[in-house]
Steps between C-alpha positions, in 0.01 A plus 500: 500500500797737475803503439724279700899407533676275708860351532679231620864384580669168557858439578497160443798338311281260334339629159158266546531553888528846399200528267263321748619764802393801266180355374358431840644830601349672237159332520482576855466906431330470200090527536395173279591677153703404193770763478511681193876528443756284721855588486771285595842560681773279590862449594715373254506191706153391392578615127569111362198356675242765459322356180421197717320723791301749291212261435475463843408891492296460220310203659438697842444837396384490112647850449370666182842629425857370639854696435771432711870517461774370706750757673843531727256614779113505597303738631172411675311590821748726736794311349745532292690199426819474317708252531335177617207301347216672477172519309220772471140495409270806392149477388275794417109479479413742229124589404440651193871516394572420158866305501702308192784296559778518221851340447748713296798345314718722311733380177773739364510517180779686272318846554241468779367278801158310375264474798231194500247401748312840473128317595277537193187583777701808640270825482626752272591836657302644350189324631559529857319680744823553742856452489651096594727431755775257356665279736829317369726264616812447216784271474846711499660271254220517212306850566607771341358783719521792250308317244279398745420781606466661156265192381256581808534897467398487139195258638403680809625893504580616815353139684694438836720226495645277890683226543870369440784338333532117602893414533497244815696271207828490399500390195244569198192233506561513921210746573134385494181659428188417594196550213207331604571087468774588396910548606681670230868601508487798259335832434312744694108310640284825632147596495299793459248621794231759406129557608403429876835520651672842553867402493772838648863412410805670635862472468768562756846574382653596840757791365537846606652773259835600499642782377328770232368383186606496199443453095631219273686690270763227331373089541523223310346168550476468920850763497395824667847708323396852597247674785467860426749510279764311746610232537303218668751386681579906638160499584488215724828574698305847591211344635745293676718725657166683608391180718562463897709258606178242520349564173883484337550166685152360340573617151789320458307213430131639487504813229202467248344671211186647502374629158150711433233308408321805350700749364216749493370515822580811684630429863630116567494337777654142683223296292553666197871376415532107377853345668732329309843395667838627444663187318830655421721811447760589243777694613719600141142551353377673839124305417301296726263197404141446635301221501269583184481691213594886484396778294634877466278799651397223813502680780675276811595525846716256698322327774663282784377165645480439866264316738357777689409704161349155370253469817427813511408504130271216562268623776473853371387309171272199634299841766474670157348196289251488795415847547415463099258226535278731672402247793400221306565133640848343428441132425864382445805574394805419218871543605763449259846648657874475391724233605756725577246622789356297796707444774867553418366839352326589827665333736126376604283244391166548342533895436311546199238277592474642848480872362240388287303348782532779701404748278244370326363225725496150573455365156548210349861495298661375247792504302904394449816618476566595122783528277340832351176689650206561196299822633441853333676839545210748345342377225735236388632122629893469600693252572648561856800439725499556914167559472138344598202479298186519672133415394238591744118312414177658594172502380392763258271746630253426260458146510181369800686357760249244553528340185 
């Protein structure tokens, strides 16, 4: 048999009513199978009564592998559902794929972050035929993402990582993670996907530059001091003035940061740059203050935010994803997108999801909004704002499709 996804939606306010809807949803477009990997979404509505409906899942569907995570929106089917209850269900069918669960908890110490829950039957890199997938789903109050990051780059150079922050709660101890049985409330609970299943990510910032680019030359900490050899601030008030009336009128509010990924590479282009926002400005001092870490000789280029950019940045990306998978078979789909998108961004309803439909197909989606989107920018993971992290599932080429 091969490979097979499916995905269902209920909007009912009722966690257990809820649960029941997907299952029989779910079962309905799924050929008699126990999925491989199950992945759970749901309004923060259902968030207090969701350990009391996952058996149910577990009952109906004996997945081999359940993550989940609740969220300030869903994403499932065509919609995209953000502010009432709502509840998602994804299962994948996946022959021949090799997957491990694992939940991450991270304790600061004096010097460094300790990271446990590393699964003691996790392949070595160096014994593996191909590179994982990682799929991760993290709690904003108790995941650090830079140690994160560093813990699985050490494990798995260069492995693709999707997913996204989980900050639906308030209040630390709010959010909730599925692993399995269980419903935790800290960490990071991901798994990694390699073998049978040929998994192409892609990450949508939706900026355009701005502007000429420039080199760090004066930073400290996430203070950008001097561009060029001027100051920061200078710097920006040219681009500025250089605007229409439009583009001055968006940047008011909308002006990011995009910084080379790879410092070496000869002629850089829109997916090349990794956006960070513009947190701040300091007139006496004539510095402005991104949203990460700087370093001197980084070569940067402002970039705005706007809607039509953003959309247009997603289908050029989702045509070029499939024009790389060379014809083969999309199964389903992963959608992790910012909750500063969705409809107050667009002014629509259900654009991501609907771009994704239309330019890849009518597959079967899944996702949520996210308070951070997990997803690479060339050969390393980022955390991301504005953006959305996709993860498109088809069969490898090599693997019989009658098995």
């Amino acid at each position: 048999m091969k490979m097979q996804c499916a995905a269902a939606v209920s909007l009912e306010a009722e966690t257990q009513v809820a649960m029941m809807d997907l299952c029989e949803k779910a079962s309905r477009n799924f050929n008699g199978v126990s999925p491989d990997l199950a992945l759970l979404f749901f309004s923060n509505h259902h968030a207090e009564h969701i350990s009391n409906a996952t058996p149910y899942l577990r009952d109906r569907l004996n997945p081999r592998i359940m993550l989940g995570c609740s969220c300030h929106g869903i994403i499932g089917g065509a919609k995209e559902i953000e502010t009432t209850p709502g509840m998602c269900l994804w299962l994948a069918y996946l022959p021949q794929t090799h997957l491990v669960p694992f939940h991450l908890t991270f304790e600061r110490q004096t010097d460094r972050v300790v990271v446990a829950g590393w699964p003691k039957d996790m392949p070595a890199y160096d014994r593996l035929p191909d590179t994982p997938t990682m799929l991760l789903f993290g709690d904003l109050f108790s995941t650090p993402t830079a140690e994160l990051f560093t813990f699985l780059s050490d494990r798995f150079p260069g492995a693709p990582a999707v997913g996204g922050m989980v900050g639906s709660g308030r209040t630390p101890g709010q959010n909730r993670l599925l692993f399995n049985d269980h419903v935790v409330t800290f960490g990071t609970v991901g798994v990694t996907m390699m073998g049978g299943v040929n998994i192409c990510t892609e990450v949508s910032q939706g900026c355009r530059p701005i502007g000429e680019r420039f080199i760090v030359t004066r930073a400290k900490g996430n203070a950008i001091y001097e561009l060029g050899g001027i100051s920061a601030l200078d710097r920006l008030q040219e681009v500025f003035k250089g605007l229409n009336q439009y583009d001055q009128q968006q940047a008011r509010t909308r002006t990011m940061v995009g910084y080379a990924v790879d410092e070496y590479k000869q002629e850089l282009g829109g997916g090349d740059f990794l956006i960070r926002g513009l947190v701040g400005v300091d007139r006496p001092l004539g510095s402005i203050a991104l949203g990460d870490i700087v370093k001197e000789g980084q070569t940067v280029q402002f970039h705005l935010l706007d809607e039509k950019t953003a959309s247009e940045d997603l289908n050029l990306l989702l045509a070029e994803a499939k024009g790389k998978l060379s014809g083969a078979e999309i199964s389903g789909a992963l959608l992790f997108s910012c909750n500063g998108r969705g409809q107050r961004f667009f002014g629509r309803p259900n654009h991501d999801v609907s771009s994704l439909h239309k330019r890849i197909g009518e597959v079967p989606v899944g996702g949520f909004f996210s308070a951070g989107e997990i997803g690479p920018v060339g050969n390393m993971n980022f955390l991301h704002g504005y953006a959305s992290s996709i993860a498109l599932f088809s069969q490898a080429p090599d693997i019989p499709s009658n098995l």
